[in-house]
C-alpha positions as CSV (number, residue, x, y, z in Angstrom):
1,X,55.1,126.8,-21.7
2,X,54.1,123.9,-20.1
3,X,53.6,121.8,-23.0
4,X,57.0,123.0,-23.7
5,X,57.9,121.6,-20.5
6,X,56.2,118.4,-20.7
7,X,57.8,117.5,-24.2
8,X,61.0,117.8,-23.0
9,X,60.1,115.4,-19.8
10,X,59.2,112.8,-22.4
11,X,62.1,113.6,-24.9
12,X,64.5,112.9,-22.2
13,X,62.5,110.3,-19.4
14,X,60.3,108.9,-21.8
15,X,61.1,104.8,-22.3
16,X,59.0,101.5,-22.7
17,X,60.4,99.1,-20.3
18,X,60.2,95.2,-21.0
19,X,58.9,93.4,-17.5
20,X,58.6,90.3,-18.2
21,X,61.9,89.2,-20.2
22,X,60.6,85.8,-20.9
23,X,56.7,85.0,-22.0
24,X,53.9,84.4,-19.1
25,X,50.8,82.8,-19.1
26,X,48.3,85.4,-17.9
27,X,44.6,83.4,-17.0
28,X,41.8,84.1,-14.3
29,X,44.6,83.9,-11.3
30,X,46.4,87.1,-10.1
31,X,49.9,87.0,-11.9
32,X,52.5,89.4,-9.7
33,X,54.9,90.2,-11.5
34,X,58.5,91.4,-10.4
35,X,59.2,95.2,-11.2
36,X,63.1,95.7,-10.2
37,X,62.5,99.3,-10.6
38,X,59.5,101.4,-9.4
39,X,57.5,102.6,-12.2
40,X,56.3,106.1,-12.6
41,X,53.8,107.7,-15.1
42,X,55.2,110.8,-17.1
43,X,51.8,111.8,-18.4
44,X,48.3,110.3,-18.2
45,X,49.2,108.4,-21.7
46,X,51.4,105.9,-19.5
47,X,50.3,102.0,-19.8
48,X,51.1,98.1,-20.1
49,X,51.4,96.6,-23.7
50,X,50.5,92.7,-23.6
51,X,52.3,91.7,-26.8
52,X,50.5,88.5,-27.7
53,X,51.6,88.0,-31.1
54,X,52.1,84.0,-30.6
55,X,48.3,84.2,-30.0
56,X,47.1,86.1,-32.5
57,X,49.7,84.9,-35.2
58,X,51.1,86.6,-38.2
59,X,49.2,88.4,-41.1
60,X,49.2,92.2,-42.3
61,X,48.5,94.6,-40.0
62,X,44.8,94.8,-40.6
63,X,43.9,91.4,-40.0
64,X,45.9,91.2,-36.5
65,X,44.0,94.4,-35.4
66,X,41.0,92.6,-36.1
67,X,41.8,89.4,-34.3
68,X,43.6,91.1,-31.3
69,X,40.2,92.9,-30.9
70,X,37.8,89.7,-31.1
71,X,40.1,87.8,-29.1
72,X,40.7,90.2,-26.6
73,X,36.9,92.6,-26.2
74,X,37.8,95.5,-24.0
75,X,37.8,95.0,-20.5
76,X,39.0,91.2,-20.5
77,X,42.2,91.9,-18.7
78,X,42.7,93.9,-16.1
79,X,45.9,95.0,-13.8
80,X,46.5,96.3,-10.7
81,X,49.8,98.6,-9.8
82,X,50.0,99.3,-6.8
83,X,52.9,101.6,-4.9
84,X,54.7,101.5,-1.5
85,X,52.2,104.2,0.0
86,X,49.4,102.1,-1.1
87,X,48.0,104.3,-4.2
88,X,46.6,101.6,-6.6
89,X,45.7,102.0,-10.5
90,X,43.0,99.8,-12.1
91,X,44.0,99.1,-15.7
92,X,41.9,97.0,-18.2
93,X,42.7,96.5,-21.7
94,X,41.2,99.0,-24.0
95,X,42.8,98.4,-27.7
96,X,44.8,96.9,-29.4
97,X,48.1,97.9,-31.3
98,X,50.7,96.5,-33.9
99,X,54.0,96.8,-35.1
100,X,55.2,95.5,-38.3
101,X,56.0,91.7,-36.2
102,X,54.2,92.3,-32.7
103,X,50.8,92.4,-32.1
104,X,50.1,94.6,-28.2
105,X,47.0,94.6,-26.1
106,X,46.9,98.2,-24.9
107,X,46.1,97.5,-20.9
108,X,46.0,101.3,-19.4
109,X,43.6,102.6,-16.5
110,X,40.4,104.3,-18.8
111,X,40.4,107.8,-16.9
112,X,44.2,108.2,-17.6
113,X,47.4,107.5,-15.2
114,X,48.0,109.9,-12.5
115,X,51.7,111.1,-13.2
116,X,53.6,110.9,-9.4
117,X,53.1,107.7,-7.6
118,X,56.0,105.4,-8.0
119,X,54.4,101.7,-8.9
120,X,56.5,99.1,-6.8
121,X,54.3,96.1,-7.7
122,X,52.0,94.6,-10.2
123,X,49.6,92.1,-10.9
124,X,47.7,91.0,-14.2
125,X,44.9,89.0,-14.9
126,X,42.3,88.0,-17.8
127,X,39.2,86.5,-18.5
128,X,40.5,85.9,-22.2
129,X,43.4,83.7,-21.0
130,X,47.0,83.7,-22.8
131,X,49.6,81.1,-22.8
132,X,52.3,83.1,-23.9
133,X,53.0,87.0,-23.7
134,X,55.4,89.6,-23.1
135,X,54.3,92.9,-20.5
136,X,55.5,96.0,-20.8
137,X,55.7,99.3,-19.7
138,X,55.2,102.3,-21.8
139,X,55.5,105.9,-21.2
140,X,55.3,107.6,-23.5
141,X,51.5,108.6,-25.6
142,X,48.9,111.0,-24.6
């Protein structure tokens, strides 16, 4: 019953929210980043996608899995949400993903979201610096 009851949540709250309209830089600074609407984990499977496909270039989807992971080694960038209360997440980036045109770095906290705390703010950072990418927020996976 309650996976019943968690399908359904998903079926009908589930979304992936674009948060940065137009592309960032993300480097070695803390990048805060404007969310108009509080942001709230369904399931532990809730994360950011980096889509850095200006980066990583275009290719079949083989190769860009390759070069997403060698340009971007686990752990590299990291995010904070944070929510009104004060509960924080730490998120690093811990693989990669692709669509037939968009290459994602998948940026989720490693021991799973805790479903509840409504996010009010963000901030994003890496170590493997990008001139030009899209963050979003998807809630949807396991």
């Amino acid at each position: 019953m309650l996976a019943m009851r968690e399908l359904l949540k998903l079926w009908l709250f589930a979304h992936t929210y674009l948060l940065t309209p137009q592309p960032i830089g993300i480097d070695e600074s803390w990048r805060h980043i404007q969310i108009n609407e509080p942001l709230e984990a369904l399931n532990s499977g809730a994360r950011l996608e980096v889509e850095v496909t200006m980066a990583i270039g275009r290719g079949d989807v083989i190769e860009r899995l390759s070069r997403a992971g060698s340009r971007f080694p686990h752990g590299c960038i990291e995010a904070r949400l944070t929510s009104r209360d004060g509960h924080e997440s730490v998120l690093s980036n811990t693989g990669e993903a692709v669509t037939n045109d968009e290459t994602f770095v998948i940026v989720r906290n490693p021991s799973g979201m805790e479903p509840g705390p409504q996010f009010t703010s963000l901030a994003i950072r890496a170590n493997c610096a990008v001139s030009s990418a899209k963050v979003r927020w998807h809630n949807m996976g396991k």
